[in-house]
C-alpha positions, -999 to +999 in steps of 0.1 A: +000+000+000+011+032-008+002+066+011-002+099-008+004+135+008-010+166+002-010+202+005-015+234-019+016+243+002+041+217-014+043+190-042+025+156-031+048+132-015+046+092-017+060+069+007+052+028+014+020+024+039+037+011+073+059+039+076+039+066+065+012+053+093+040+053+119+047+090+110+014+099+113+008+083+145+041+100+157+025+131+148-006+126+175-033+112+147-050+079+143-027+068+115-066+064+096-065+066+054-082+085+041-077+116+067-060+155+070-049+179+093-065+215+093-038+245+087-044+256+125-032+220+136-003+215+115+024+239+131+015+211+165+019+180+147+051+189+128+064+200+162+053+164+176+068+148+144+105+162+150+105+156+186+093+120+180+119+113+156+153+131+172+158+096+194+162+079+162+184+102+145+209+111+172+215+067+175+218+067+138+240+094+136+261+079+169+264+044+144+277+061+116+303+081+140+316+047+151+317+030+118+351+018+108+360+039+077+366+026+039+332+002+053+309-002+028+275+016+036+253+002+005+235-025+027+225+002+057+188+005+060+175+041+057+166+053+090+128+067+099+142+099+107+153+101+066+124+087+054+111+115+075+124+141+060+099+150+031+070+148+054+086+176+075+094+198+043+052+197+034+046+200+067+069+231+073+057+250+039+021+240+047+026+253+084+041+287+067+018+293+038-014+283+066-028+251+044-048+219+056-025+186+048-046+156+039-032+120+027-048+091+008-044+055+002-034+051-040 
């Protein structure tokens, strides 16, 4: 299953069902498909987001710090807190230009 985002604010974004339903419920909603989040509500869950996933990021940076160098990094798994990151830039530009957010199921 695949998860489409929205916003008149940014350029949809399309990420893989599980892990856009964990972002969402790190974000304080249900995690239900079809759904959105009113303009006045998304500055709050964006802040909810970021906070949710800085535990991740600081271990996966700490990893990488401690990595043995000239190791070969094509079989590392990409992290939550990068697969993140284009759900925070539409819900930045959405909080800043005052726009509802609203995801499907394609």
């Amino acid at each position: 299953m695949l998860i489409k985002f929205k916003s008149d604010a940014y350029a949809d974004i399309i990420m893989f069902g599980d892990v856009a339903q964990r972002l969402l419920k790190m974000m304080g909603h249900s995690g239900t498909v079809p759904s959105a989040i009113l303009a006045e509500d998304v500055p709050a869950a964006l802040d909810r987001l970021k906070r949710a996933i800085e535990p991740g990021k600081a271990a996966a940076d700490q990893k990488a710090s401690e990595e043995k160098p000239g190791n070969d990094h094509d079989d590392q798994p990409v992290g939550l807190a990068y697969r993140a990151l284009p759900l925070i830039e539409l819900l930045t530009a959405a909080a800043k230009k005052k726009r509802d957010v609203m995801w499907e199921m394609m």
